[in-house]
C-alpha positions in Angstrom: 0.0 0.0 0.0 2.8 2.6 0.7 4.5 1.6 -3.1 0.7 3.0 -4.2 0.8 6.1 -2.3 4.6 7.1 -3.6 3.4 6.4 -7.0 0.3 8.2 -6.5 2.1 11.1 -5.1 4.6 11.3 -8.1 2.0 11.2 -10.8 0.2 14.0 -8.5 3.4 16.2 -9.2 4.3 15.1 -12.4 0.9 16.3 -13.4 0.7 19.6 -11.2 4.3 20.4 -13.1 3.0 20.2 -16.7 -0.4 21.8 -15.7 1.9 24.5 -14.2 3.6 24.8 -17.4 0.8 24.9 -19.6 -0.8 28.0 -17.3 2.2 29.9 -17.3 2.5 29.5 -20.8 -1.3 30.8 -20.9 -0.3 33.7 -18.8 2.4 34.6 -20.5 0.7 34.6 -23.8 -1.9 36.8 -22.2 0.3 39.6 -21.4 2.4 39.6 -24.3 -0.8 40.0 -26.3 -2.1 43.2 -23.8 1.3 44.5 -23.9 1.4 44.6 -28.2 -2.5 45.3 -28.3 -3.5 47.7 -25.4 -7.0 48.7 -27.3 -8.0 45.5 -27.2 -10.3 45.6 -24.2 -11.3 43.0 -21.4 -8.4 40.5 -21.5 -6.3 43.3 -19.6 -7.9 44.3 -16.8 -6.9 43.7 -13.3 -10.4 41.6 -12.4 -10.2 39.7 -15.7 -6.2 38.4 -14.9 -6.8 37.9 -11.5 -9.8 35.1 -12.9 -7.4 33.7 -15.2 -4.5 33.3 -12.3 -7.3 31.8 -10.1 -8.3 29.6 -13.1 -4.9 28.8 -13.6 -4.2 27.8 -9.6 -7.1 25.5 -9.3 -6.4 23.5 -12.4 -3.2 22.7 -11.0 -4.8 21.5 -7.8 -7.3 19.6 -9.9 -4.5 17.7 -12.2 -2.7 17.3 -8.9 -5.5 15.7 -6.9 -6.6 13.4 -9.6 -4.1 10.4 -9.4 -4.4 10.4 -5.6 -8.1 10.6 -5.9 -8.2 7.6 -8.1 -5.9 5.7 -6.0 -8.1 6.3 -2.8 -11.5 5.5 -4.6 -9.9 2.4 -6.0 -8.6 1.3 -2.5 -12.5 1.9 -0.6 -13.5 0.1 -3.2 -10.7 -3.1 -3.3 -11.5 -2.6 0.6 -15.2 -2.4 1.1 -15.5 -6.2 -0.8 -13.0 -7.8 1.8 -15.1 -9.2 5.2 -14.4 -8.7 8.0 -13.8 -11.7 10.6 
């Protein structure tokens, strides 16, 4: 059960690192675009990158949680069929 959890935990952070560079490539093609286009309006206000950087954060969690989650469902499940003496 331990070999699980360590191979849980590094798909976790193998996932959280390219969802990491996926978002910061996503930022970064965000402000290059406000920096060469400042007329074009919405994508550069404060509220609107603030959403995206929160968007960005929790997609990260959610990549990162995934392989654990699956590994924790799979073992309640594996578990709850075993009887108890």
């Amino acid at each position: 059960m331990v070999k699980e959890k360590e191979v849980a935990f590094s798909q976790a952070f193998t996932a959280m690192a390219k969802q990491t560079a996926v978002a910061q490539q996503a930022l970064a093609a965000s402000m290059f675009r406000s920096f060469f286009s400042p007329s074009f309006k919405g994508s550069s206000s404060p509220v609107a990158v603030a959403l995206q950087m929160q968007s960005a954060a929790m997609g990260i969690v959610n990549k990162g949680m995934a392989p654990v989650h699956q590994k924790a469902v799979a073992n309640a499940r594996r578990l709850a069929k075993t009887r108890l003496k």
